[in-house]
N, C-alpha and C positions, 0 to 999 in steps of 0.2 A: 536492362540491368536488373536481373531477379536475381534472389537468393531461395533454392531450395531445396539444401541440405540437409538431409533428416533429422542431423542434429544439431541444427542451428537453434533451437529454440533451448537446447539444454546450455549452449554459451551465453545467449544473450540473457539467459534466468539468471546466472550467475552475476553475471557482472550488474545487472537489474540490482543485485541484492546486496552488492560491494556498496554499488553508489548511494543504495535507499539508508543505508545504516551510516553513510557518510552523513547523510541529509539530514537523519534525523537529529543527529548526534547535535549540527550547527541548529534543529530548532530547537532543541532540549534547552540548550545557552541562551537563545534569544528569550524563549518564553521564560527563563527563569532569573532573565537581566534584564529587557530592557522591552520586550511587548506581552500584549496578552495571548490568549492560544487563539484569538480569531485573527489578532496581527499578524502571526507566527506562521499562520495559516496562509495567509493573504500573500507574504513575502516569499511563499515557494510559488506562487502561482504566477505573480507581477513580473519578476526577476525571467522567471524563466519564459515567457513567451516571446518577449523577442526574437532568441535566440531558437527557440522551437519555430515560428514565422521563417526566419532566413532563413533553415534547416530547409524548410519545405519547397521554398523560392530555388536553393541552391542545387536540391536535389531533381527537381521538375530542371532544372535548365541543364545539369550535371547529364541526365538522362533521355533526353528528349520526350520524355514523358508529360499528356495533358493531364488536368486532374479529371482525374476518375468519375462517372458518374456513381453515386448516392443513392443507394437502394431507402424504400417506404421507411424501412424501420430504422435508419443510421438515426436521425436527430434524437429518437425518444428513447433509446438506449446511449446515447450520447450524453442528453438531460440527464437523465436515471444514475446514471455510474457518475460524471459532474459531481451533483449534490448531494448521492451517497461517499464521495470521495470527499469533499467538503467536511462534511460533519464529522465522517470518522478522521479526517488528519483531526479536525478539535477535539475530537475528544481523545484521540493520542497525545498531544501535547496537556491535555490539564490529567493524562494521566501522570506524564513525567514527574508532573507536582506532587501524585501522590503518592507513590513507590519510585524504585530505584530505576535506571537506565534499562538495564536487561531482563529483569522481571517484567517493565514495560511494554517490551516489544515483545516479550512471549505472550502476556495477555491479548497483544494484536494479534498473535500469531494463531488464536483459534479459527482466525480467517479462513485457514488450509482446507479446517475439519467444515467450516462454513458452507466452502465457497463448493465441496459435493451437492449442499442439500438445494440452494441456490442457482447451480448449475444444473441440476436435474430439472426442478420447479421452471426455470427461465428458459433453458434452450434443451433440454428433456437429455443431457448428458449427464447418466447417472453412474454409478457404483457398483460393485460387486456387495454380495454378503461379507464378503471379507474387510473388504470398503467399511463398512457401517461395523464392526467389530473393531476396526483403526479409532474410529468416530467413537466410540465407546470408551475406549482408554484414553484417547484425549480427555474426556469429559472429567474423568479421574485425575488428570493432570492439572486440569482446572480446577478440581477442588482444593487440590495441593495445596495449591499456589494464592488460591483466594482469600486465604484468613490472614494472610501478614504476614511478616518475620517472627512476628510475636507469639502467634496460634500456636495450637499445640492440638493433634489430631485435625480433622476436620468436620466441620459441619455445614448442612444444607444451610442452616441460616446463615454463614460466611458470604453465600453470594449476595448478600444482601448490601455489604458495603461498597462504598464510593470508590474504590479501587478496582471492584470486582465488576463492578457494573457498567462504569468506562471502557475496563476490557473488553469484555461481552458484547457491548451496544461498536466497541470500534470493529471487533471481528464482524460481528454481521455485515455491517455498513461497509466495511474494505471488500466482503465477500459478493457484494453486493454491484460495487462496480466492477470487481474484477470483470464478473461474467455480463454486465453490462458493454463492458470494452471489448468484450470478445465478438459481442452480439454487434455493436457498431462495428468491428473491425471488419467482421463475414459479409457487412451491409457496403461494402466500398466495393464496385465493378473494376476490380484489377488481379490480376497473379501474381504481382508485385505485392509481397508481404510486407517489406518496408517503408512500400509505398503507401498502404491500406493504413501501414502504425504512424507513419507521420501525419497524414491525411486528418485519418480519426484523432491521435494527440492534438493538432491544430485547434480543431474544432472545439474540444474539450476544456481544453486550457485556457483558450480568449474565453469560452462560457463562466469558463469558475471563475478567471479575473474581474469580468464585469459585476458578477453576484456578490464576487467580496465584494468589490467596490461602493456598489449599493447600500449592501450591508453596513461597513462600516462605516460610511456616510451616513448612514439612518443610524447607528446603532453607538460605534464607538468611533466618533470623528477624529479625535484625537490620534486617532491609532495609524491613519493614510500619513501625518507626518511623523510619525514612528516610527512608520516602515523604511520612509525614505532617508532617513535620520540614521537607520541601522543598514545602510547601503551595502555599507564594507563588508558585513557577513555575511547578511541578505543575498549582494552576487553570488555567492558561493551557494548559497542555496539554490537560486533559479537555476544554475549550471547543473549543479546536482540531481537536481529534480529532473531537471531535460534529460540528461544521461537516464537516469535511473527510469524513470517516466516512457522513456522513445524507447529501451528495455524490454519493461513492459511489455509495452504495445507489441511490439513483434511478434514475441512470446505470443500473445494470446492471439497473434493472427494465424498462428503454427498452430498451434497444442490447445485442447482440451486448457481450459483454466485449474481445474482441481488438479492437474499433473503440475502445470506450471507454477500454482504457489504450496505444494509439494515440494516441487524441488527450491523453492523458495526458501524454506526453512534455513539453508545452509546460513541464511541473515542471522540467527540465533544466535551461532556462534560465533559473531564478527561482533553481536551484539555485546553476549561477556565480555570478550576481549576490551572492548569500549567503555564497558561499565567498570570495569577491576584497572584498567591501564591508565584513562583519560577521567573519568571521572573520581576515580578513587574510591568506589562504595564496596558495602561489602553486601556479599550474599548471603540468606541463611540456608542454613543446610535443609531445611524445609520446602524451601526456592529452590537449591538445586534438586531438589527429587521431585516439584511438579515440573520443571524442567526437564529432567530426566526422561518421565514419563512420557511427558508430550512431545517429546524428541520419538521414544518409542513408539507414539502413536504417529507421529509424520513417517520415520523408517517405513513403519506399516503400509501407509497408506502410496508412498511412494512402489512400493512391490506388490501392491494388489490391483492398482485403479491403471 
């Protein structure tokens, strides 16, 4: 049971990015009702492993397929993207606190322009000239966007604020595992592309569950009956995250990563839609032009790399 459709990786981007903008949207709620962004955190990770576990169980038996042997470098790219994946979901959610819904996820969204320099540096898949001219106008989109609603012009010392700098540090950090998951996904001995993205999500996901757990046991104990406390929404997130999550994974066992959260972006506009419909905020027109921009820089980079 293989899938390998050439453009199987451009459906499962999509729908990756239907269900991540579903996800966030239910921790945007939790972190700004009823946990902190390390709980918020913890409750996409919790929620969804079970169901990522009997995914893998149902699909090995669905298949007649053994699990795959584990190439040297699966666990330490595994680790790497883990706790890069960690840190940047927290620092997404205490973004939500500080700017709006969709201006939010476009500051994540420097991931795209990231996850070229990341991907070259990591697994030596780099860029055209043209590439890095996409990477150039992004950059300008980020200035845009980094003084507020309130700004007026921009300036370098803009990136200086708390809004600007969560963005920034969660782009890296998502860029970070992306091409970490790609590098575990290539380290799983199957042809099975699905096989490789459930395989590696498994592994990943009990990782980051245990780490929260630790964590908020050492750190913020209160928050493990918080999570449980916040059940009813919380499932919806583990669901979500598995769909969006197992996505993913595919995705990067197909495609180059900086093509994949390339075509990613399309999250952007499901993001608006989410911020102006479900949430009710408003945008400034400032916002929509580093928006804008950095839409032109993804266009870009989607037709060069």
């Amino acid at each position: 049971m293989t899938f390998s459709a050439p453009d199987l990786w451009i459906l499962v981007t999509l729908a990756a990015a239907t269900f991540q903008t579903v996800r966030f949207m239910l921790q945007k709620y939790l972190a700004t009702a009823t946990l902190s962004a390390a709980g918020a955190t913890f409750s996409r990770f919790l929620y969804s492993v079970p169901f990522i576990l009997a995914l893998l169980l149902g699909y090995l038996g669905v298949s007649g397929a053994a699990l795959p042997p584990l190439g040297p470098g699966f666990w330490g790219f595994g680790l790497l993207g883990a706790t890069a994946q960690i840190m940047a979901t927290v620092c997404v959610v205490l973004l939500f606190k500080q700017r709006n819904f969709a201006v939010g996820i476009t500051f994540k969204k420097t991931e795209v322009i990231q996850t070229v320099l990341v991907g070259w540096i990591l697994l030596g898949e780099g860029v055209s000239a043209l590439g890095f001219a996409a990477i150039a106008l992004g950059i300008v989109g980020l200035l845009l966007l980094s003084g507020g609603p309130e700004a007026k012009g921009f300036r370098l010392s803009d990136l200086g604020n708390r809004a600007a700098g969560l963005g920034i540090a969660c782009g890296v950090l998502f860029a970070f595992s992306a091409v970490s998951y790609r590098g575990a996904t290539l380290a799983v001995g199957s042809d099975d592309a699905v096989l490789r993205a459930i395989v590696t999500l498994a592994a990943v996901v009990s990782m980051q569950t245990v780490i929260m757990l630790v964590w908020l046991r050492l750190r913020e104990p209160g928050q493990i009956g918080a999570v449980w406390g916040a059940r009813k929404v919380a499932l919806w997130i583990g669901l979500t995250s598995m769909g969006g999550s197992l996505c993913w994974f595919i995705a990067f066992a197909l495609q180059n990563a900086a093509y994949v959260k390339a075509l990613g972006q399309v999250e952007l506009i499901l993001s608006v839609a989410a911020s102006t419909l479900f949430f009710r905020e408003r945008i400034s027109g400032r916002e929509w032009a580093g928006m804008t921009v950095l839409v032109g820089s993804i266009v870009m980079l989607i037709l060069v790399i």
